[in-house]
C-alpha positions as CSV (number, residue, x, y, z in Angstrom):
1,X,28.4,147.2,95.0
2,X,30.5,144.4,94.7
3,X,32.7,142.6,97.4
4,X,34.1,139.9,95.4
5,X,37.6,141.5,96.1
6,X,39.6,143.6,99.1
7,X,39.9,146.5,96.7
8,X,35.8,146.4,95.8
9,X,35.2,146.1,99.4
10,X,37.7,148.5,101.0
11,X,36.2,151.7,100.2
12,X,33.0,150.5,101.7
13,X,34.2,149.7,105.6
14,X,33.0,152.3,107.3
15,X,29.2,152.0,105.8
16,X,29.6,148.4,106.2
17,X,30.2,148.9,109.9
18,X,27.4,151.3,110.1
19,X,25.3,149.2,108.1
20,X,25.3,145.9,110.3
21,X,25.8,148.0,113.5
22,X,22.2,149.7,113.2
23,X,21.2,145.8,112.0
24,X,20.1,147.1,108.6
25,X,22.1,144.7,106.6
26,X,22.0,142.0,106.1
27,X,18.7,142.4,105.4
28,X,16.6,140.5,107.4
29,X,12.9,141.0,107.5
30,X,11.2,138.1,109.4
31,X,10.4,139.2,112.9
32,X,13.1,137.6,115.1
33,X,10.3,138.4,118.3
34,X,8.3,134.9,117.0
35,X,11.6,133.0,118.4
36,X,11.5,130.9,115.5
37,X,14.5,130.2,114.2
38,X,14.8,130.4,110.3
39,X,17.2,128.0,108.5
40,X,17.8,130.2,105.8
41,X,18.4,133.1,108.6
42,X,20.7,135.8,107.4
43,X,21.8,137.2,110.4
44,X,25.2,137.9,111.9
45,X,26.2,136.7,115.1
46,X,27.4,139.5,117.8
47,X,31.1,137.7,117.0
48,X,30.7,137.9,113.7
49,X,29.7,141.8,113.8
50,X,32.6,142.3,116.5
51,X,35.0,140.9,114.0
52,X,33.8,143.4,110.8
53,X,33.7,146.3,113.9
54,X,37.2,145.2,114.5
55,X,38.6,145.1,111.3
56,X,37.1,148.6,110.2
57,X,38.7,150.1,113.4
58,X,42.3,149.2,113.1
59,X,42.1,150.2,109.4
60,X,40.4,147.6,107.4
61,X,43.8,146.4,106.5
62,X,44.1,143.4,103.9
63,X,44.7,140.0,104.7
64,X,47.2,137.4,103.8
65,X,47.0,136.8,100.2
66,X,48.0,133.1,101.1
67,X,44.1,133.8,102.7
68,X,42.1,134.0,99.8
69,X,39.7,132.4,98.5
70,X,40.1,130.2,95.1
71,X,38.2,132.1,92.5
């Protein structure tokens, strides 16, 4: 799936919430119990879930276009 763009990604908000709320994405697969810390890690941060949470409960509205990122 792609989520280059609000309308590729919109569609996908509530399995994107369920998806990092059960910690399957993103996909991770080192064991986190070691308490090493990876630098290539690709884990969210409890903020960084919050805000997706968030942003799929009020709606997933868009942002500012002003926002975006250059392409």
């Amino acid at each position: 799936m792609s989520l280059l763009t609000y309308t590729d990604a919109r569609p996908w908000a509530k399995a994107m919430k369920a998806a990092v709320l059960s910690k399957k994405m993103p996909p991770w697969f080192a064991d986190t119990k070691v308490g090493v810390h990876f630098s290539n890690q690709m884990t969210l941060t409890d903020a960084e879930i919050n805000t997706l949470v968030s942003w799929v409960d009020n709606g997933a509205p868009e942002g500012n276009p002003k926002d975006k990122p250059a392409r």
